[in-house]
C-alpha positions in Angstrom: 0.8 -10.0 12.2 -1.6 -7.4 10.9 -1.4 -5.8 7.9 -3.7 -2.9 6.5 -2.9 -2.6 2.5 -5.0 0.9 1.6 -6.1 2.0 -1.7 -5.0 5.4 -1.0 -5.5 8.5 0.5 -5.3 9.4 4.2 -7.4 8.1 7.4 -10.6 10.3 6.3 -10.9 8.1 3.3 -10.8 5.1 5.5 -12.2 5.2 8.8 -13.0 1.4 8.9 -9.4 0.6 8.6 -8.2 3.7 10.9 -10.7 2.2 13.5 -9.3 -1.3 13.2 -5.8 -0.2 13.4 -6.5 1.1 16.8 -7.4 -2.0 17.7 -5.1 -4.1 16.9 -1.9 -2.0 17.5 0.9 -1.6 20.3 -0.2 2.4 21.1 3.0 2.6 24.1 4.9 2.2 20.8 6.3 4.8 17.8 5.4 4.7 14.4 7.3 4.5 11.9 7.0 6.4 8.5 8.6 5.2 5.7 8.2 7.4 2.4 10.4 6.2 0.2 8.6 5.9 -3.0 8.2 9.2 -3.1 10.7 11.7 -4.8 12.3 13.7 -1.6 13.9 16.5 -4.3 10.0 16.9 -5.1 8.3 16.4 -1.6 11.3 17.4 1.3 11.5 16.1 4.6 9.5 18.5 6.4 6.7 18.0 3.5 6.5 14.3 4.8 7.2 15.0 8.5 3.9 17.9 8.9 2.2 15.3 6.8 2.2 12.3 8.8 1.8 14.2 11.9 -1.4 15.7 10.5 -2.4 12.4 9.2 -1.9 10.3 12.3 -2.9 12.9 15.3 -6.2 11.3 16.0 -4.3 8.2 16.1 -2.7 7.7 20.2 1.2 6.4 19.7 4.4 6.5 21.7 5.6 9.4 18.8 6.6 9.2 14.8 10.1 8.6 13.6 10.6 9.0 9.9 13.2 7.4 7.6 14.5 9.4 4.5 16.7 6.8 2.3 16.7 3.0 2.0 20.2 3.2 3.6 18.5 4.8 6.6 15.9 2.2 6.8 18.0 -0.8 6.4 20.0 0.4 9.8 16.9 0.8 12.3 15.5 -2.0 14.3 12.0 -2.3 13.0 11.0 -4.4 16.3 10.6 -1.6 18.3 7.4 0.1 16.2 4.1 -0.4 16.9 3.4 0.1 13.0 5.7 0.5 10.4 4.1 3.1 7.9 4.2 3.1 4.3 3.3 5.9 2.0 2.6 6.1 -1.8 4.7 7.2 -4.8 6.4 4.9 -7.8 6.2 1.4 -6.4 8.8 0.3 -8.4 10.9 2.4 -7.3 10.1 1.1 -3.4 10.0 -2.7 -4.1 13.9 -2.1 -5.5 15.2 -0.4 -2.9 13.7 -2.4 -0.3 14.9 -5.3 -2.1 18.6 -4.4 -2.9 19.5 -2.8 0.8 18.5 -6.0 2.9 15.1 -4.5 4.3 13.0 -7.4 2.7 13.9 -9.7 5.3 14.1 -7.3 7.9 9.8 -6.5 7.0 9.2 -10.4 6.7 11.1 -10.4 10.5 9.5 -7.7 11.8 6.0 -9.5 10.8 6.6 -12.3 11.4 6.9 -11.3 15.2 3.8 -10.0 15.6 4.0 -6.7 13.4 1.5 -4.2 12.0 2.4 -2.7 8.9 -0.4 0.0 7.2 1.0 0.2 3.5 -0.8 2.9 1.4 -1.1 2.8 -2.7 2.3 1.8 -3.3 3.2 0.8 0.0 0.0 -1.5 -0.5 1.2 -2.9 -3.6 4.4 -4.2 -2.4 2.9 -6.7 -0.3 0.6 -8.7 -2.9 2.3 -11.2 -5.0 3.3 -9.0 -8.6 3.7 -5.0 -8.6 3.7 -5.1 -12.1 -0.2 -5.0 -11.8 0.7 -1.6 -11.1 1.7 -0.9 -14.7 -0.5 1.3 -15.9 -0.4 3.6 -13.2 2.7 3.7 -12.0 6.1 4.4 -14.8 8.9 1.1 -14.5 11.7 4.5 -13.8 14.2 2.2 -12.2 14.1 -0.7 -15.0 12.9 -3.0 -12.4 12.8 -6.4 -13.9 11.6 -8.5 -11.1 8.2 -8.3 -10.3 7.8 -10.4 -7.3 7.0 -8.9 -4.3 5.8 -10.0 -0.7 2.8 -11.9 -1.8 1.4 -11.7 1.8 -2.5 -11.3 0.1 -3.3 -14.8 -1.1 -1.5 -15.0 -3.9 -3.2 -11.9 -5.1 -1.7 -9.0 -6.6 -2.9 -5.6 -5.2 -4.4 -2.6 -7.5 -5.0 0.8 -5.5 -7.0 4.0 -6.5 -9.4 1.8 -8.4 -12.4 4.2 -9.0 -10.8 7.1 -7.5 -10.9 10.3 -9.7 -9.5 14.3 -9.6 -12.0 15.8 -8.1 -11.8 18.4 -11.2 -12.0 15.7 -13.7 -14.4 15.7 -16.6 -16.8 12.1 -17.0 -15.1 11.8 -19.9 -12.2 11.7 -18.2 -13.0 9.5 -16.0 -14.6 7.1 -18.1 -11.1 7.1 -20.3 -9.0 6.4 -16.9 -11.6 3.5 -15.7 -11.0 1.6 -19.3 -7.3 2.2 -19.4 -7.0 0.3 -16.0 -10.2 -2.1 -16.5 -8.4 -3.5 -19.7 -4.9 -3.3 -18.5 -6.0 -5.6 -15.8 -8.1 -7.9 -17.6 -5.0 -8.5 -20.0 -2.8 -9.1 -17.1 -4.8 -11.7 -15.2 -5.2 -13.5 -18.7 -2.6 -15.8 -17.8 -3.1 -16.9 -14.2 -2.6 -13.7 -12.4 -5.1 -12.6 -9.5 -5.8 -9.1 -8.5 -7.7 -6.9 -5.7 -8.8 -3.8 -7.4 -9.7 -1.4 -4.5 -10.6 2.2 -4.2 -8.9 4.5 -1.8 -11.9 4.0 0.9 -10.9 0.2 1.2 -8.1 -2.3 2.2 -6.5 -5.8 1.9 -6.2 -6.6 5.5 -4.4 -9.3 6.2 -4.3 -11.3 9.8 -3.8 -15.2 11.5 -7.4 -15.3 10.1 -6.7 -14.7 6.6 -7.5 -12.5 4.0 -10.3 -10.1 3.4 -11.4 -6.9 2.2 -12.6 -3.9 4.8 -14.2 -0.6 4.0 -17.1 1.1 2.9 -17.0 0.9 -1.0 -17.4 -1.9 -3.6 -14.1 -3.7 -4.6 -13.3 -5.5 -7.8 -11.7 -9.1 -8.2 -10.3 -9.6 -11.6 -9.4 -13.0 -12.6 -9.3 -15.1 -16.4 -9.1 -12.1 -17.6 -12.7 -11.4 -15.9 -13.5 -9.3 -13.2 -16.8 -9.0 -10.8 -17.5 -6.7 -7.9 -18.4 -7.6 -4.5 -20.0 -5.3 -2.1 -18.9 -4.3 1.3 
């Protein structure tokens, strides 16, 4: 089981994780892309599919299939991918639909024999313990009111695009986005919560051996409604 939660972006944000993908995965295999937290009347299918071919050409794999609804997903046998890859969008909007059409099992299956999921943003946040760490990011537009989620990253909840700006915004701006989510996280780890703040350069990976951060930017812990950055 490998499993590469990203903070964002594509493969040239994080060419530590792209590079330890490589290693680890099946490359006779397909990958599959799974882009369901993202709205399809906004972003169409051939948005995604020219997408995620330009994202993973450097990348050598037995082809990319593509899934366009939760109903889709929940009929395809996940055990023949090499890597099951999952893009950004609303993650509540992901967590429900994977949780209401039977695919949570199917993922905890398909790891549990040995898979490699790479999650990005959203797809990322799904596999720490609470997506509600998401909440000042990411709009509650299905009235999701259970929060749990995979909890494969020690109990940790998972917080992408940390430090990541527009390039077009102002400092002002920036230093207004960092507050909004620096408090909004302190105030949710208050109460025993745990959470990986990452920017889009870095990821949670998660392995046999544990639990760790990879990259080439600083990352943030926040915890008792604390928080302290560690350098990579």
């Amino acid at each position: 089981m490998y499993l590469f939660l990203c903070g964002g972006g594509g493969c040239e944000k994080h060419p530590v994780v792209t590079k330890k993908m490589i290693e680890v995965m099946d490359h006779s295999k397909p990958i599959l892309y799974i882009p369901l937290a993202d709205d399809h009347d906004v972003f169409p299918k051939q948005f995604h599919l020219d997408w995620i071919a330009g994202e993973l050409a450097p990348i050598e794999n037995g082809g990319i299939d593509m899934v366009s609804s939760f109903e889709e997903l929940a009929e395809v046998d996940l055990n023949k991918y090499g890597v099951l890859y999952i893009g950004g969008g609303n993650t509540y909007q992901l967590i429900k639909g994977i949780k209401e059409f039977g695919i949570y099992n199917k993922i905890l299956d398909y790891l549990n024999n040995g898979g490699v999921v790479n999650g990005s943003s959203a797809g990322a946040v799904i596999f720490g313990k609470n997506v509600d760490a998401i909440a000042s990011m990411d709009d509650n537009i299905v009235g999701l009111s259970d929060f749990t989620a995979f909890d494969f990253a020690d109990g940790y909840s998972i917080f992408p695009h940390y430090m990541n700006y527009s390039s077009s915004a102002t400092e002002d701006e920036k230093a207004t986005l960092r507050k909004k989510y620096t408090d909004a996280l302190i105030d949710f780890t208050r109460d025993g919560e745990k959470v990986f703040a990452i920017p889009e350069e870095d990821a949670v990976f998660v392995s046999g051996d544990g639990v760790c951060v990879i990259g080439d930017r600083p990352y943030y812990i926040f915890k008792d409604g604390k928080y302290e950055e560690f350098q990579l």
